[in-house]
C-alpha positions in Angstrom: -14.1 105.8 -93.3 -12.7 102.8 -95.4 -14.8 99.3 -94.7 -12.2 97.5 -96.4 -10.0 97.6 -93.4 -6.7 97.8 -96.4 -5.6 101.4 -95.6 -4.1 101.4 -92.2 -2.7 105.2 -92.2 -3.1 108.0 -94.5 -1.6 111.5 -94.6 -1.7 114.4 -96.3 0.7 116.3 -97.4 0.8 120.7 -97.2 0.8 120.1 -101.2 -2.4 117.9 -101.4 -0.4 114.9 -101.5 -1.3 111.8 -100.1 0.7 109.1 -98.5 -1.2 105.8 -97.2 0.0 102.4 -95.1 -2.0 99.5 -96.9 -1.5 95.7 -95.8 -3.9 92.8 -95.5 -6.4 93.4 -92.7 -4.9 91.3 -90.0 -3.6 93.4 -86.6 -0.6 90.9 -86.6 1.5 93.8 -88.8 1.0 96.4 -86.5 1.7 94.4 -83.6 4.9 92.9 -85.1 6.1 96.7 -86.0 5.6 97.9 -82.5 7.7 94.7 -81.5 10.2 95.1 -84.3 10.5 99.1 -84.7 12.6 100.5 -85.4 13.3 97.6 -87.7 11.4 95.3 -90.0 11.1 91.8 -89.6 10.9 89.3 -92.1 7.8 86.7 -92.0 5.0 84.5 -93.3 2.4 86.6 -92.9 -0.1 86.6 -96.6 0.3 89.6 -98.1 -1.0 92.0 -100.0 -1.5 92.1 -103.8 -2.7 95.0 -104.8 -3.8 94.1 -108.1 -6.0 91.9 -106.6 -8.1 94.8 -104.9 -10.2 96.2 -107.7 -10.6 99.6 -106.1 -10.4 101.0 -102.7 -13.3 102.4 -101.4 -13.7 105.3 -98.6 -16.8 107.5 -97.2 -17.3 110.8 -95.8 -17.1 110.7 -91.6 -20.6 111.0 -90.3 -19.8 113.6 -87.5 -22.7 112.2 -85.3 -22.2 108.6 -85.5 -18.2 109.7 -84.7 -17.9 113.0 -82.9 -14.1 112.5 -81.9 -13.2 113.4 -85.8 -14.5 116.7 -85.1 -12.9 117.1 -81.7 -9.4 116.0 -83.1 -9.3 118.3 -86.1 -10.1 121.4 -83.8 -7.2 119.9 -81.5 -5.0 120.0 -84.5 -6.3 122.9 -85.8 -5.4 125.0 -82.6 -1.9 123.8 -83.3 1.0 124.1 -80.8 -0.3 122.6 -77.0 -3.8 121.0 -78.1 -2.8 117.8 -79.5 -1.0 117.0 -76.3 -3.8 117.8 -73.9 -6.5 116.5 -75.9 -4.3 112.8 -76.2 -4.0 113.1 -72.3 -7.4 113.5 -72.0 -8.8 110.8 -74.3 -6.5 108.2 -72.4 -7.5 109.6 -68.4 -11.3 109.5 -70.1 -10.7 106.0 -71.8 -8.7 104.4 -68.6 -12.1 105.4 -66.9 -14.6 103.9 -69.1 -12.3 100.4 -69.3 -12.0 100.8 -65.4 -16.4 100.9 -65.6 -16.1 104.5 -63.9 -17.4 106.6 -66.4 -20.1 105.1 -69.5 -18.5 105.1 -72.9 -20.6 108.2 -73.2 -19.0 110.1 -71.1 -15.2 110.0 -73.1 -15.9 112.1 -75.7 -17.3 115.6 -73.7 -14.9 114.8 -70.9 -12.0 115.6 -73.6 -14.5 118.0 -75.3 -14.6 119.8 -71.9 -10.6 119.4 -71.3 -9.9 120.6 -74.8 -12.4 124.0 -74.3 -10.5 124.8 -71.2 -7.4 125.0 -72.5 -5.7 127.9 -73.9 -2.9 126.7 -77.0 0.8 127.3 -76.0 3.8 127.2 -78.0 5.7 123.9 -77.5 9.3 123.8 -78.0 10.6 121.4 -75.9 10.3 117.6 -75.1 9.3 119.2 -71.4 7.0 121.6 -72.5 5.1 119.0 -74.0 5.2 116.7 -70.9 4.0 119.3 -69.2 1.0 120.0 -71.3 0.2 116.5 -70.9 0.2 116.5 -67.7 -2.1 119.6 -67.5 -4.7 117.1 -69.6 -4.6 114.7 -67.5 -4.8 116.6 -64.5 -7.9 118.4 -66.1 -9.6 115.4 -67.2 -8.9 113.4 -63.6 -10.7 116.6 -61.8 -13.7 117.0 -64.4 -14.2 112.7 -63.9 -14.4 113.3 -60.4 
């Protein structure tokens, strides 16, 4: 968790190292890079100095107060398939909660439940994923109703 809202992205490397996304906090940068990619577009936006930020500060995840950390890491953990079927299943579970058919409650063991039922699969092609997607959402649709 980081309650400065500067680090937008990180990832870490196989090697240990890390490689973060800071800007101001202000959504217009994502928003203009989904608008923009695959290019960048100039602007007026105020920007980052990073001398200016004394330190950045980050905490451990409390798994209780955010259960979906968990979930994710076993997703990518499982490797191959489970990514792909738990995203499908977050956004059927999600779709329902904005639509008011399922509490907010409900998301997380509705893609707990989705994730548990599925068996990991190699994925080598663009289809194969698709596919597996479709087997989320399919699974998730069927457990919501």
């Amino acid at each position: 968790i980081h309650p400065q809202s500067i680090v937008h992205s990180m990832v870490e490397f196989r090697d240990g190292c890390w490689l973060a996304q800071l800007s101001v906090n202000d959504m217009i940068f994502p928003i203009q890079y989904a608008l923009s990619y695959p290019e960048r577009w100039d602007n007026e936006f105020a920007r980052l100095e990073p001398w200016e930020l004394g330190s950045l500060e980050f905490e451990e995840v409390d798994p209780v107060k955010f259960p979906t950390v968990a979930l994710v890491r076993s997703a990518l953990d499982m490797g191959d398939s489970g990514p792909a079927v738990l995203s499908a299943a977050n956004e059927v579970a999600v779709q329902a909660f904005l639509a008011e058919k399922i509490p907010f409650s409900s998301i997380v063991p509705t893609v707990e439940g989705v994730l548990n039922a599925h068996q990991p699969t190699a994925v080598d092609t663009l289809e194969e994923a698709l596919a597996w997607d479709r087997w989320g959402r399919e699974r998730a649709e069927e457990t919501l109703r």
